[in-house]
C-alpha positions in Angstrom: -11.9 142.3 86.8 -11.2 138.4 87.5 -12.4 137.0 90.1 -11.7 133.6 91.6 -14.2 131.3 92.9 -13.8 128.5 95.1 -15.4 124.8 94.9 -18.5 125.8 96.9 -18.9 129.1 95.3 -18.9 127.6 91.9 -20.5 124.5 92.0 -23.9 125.7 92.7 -23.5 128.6 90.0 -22.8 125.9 87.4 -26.0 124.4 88.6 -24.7 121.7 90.9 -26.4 122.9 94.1 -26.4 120.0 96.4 -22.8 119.6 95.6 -22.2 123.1 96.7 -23.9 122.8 99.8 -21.8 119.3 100.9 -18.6 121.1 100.3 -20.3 124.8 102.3 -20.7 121.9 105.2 -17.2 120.1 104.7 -15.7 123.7 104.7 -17.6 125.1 107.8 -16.9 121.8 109.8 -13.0 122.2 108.6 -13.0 126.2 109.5 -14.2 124.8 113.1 -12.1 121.4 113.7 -9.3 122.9 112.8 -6.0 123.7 115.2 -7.3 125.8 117.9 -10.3 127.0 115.7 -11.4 129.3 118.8 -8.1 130.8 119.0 -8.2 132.2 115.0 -11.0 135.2 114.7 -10.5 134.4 110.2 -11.3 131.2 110.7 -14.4 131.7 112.7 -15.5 134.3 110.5 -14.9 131.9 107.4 -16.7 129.1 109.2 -19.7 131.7 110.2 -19.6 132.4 106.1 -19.9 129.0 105.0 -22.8 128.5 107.2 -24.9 131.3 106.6 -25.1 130.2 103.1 -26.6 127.0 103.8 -28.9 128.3 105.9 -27.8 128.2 109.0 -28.4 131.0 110.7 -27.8 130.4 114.4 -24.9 128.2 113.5 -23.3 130.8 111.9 -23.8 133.6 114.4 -22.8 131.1 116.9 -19.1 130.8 115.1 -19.4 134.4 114.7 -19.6 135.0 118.5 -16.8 133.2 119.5 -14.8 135.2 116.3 -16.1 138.1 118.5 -15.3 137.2 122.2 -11.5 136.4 120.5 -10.9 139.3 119.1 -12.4 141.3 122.1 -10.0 139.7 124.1 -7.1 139.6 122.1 -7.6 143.0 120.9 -8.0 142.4 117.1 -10.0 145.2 116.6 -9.5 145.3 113.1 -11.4 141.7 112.1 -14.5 143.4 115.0 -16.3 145.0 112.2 -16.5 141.9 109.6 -17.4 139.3 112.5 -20.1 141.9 113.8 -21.5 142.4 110.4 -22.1 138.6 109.6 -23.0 137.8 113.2 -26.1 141.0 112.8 -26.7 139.1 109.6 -27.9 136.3 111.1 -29.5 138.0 113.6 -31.6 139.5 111.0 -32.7 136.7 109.7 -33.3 134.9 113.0 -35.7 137.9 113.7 -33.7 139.4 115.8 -33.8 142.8 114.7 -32.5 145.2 118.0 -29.4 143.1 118.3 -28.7 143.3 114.5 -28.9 146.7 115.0 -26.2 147.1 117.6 -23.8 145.2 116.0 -24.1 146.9 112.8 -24.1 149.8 114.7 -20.8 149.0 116.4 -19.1 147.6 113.3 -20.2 150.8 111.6 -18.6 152.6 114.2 -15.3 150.6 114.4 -14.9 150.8 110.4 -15.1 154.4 110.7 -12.1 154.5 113.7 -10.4 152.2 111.7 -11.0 153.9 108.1 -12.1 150.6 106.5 -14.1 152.4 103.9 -15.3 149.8 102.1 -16.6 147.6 104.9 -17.9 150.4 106.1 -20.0 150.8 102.7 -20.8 147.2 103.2 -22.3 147.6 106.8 -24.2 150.9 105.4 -25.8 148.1 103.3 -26.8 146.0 105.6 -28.1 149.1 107.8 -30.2 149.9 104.9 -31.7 146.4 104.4 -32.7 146.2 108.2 -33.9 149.8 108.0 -36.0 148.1 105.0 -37.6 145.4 106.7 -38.4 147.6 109.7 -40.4 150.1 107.2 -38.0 152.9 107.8 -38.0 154.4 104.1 -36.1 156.8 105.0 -33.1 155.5 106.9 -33.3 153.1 104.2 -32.7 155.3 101.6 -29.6 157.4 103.8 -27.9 153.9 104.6 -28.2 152.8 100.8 -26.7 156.2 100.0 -24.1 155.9 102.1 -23.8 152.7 100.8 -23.2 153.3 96.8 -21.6 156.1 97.7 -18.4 154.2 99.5 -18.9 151.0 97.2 -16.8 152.5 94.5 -13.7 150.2 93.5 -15.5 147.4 95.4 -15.9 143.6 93.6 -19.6 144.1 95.4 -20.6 147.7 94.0 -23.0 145.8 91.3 -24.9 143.4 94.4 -24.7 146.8 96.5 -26.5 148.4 93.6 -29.3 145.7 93.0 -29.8 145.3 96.9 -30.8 148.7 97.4 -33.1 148.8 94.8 -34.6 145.4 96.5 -34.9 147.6 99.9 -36.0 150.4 98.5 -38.8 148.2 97.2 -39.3 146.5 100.4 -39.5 149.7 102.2 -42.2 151.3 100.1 -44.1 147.8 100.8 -43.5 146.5 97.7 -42.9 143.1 99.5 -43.9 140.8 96.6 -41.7 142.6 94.0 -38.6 142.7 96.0 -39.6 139.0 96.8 -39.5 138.3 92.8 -36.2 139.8 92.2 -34.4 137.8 95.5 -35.6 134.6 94.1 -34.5 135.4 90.6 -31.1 136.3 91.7 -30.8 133.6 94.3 -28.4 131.0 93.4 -29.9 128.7 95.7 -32.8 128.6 93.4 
């Protein structure tokens, strides 16, 4: 398959990091200036994207909300389950586990309604890697299940693949070799 990158995807792959990160910023701070930014759910959830991968978290779930409250509002039901998925992302990583849980609960839940199979494959995923990190082996391994199972014809089956092997790690409290195989797939690094 070909795949297209854009400027801030590519840049630190070709091993320009900092140069990916300024244009992650410059594209968040567009997503959010932009016309009416808290009247377009995409660009919120674009924005939220650009700044969970530079790291910030609370910024991102932040832009996330309001992407939420919008689409609550106006009904958009359909863009619910991709803004709850990156905002519980960031909640993960802010530590905030039982509210990660409920969105990714309610995004499952809204995929299913809405048969968006493969976001709902994607969400399964991120079940599992909370599940992970709790020490749940076992609703780790049923949400990475899930997972493969409904990656098929995805561009992300092979990152679906390699995170659940990472969990599965995790889970079975093998911290420090999940931790080695993050970093060496981490293009940050």
């Amino acid at each position: 398959e070909i795949y297209t990158l854009s400027l801030h995807d590519a840049l630190p792959i070709s091993g320009r990091v900092a140069e990916g990160v300024a244009a992650l910023t410059r594209a968040a701070e567009s997503y959010r200036r932009g016309p009416k930014p808290h009247d377009d759910p995409e660009k919120l959830l674009a924005s939220a994207y650009c700044l969970e991968r530079i790291d910030r978290f609370a910024d991102a779930r932040a832009a996330a909300a309001d992407g939420i409250r919008y689409a609550r509002n106006k009904a958009a039901v359909g863009l619910l389950p991709p803004l709850l998925v990156i905002s519980g992302s960031q909640a993960v990583r802010l530590g905030q586990w039982d509210s990660a849980d409920a969105e990714y609960t309610e995004a499952a839940t809204l995929a299913r309604q809405l048969a968006q199979q493969s976001e709902w494959g994607y969400i399964r995923a991120c079940q599992a890697e909370l599940a992970a990190l709790r020490g749940d082996e076992a609703g780790a391994v049923d949400a990475a299940a899930d997972a493969v199972a409904h990656a098929h014809g995805s561009p992300w089956v092979a990152d679906i693949r390699q995170l659940v092997d990472r969990l599965l790690a995790i889970a079975r409290s093998d911290v420090a070799g999940a931790q080695d195989d993050l970093t060496a797939h981490d293009w940050r690094e």
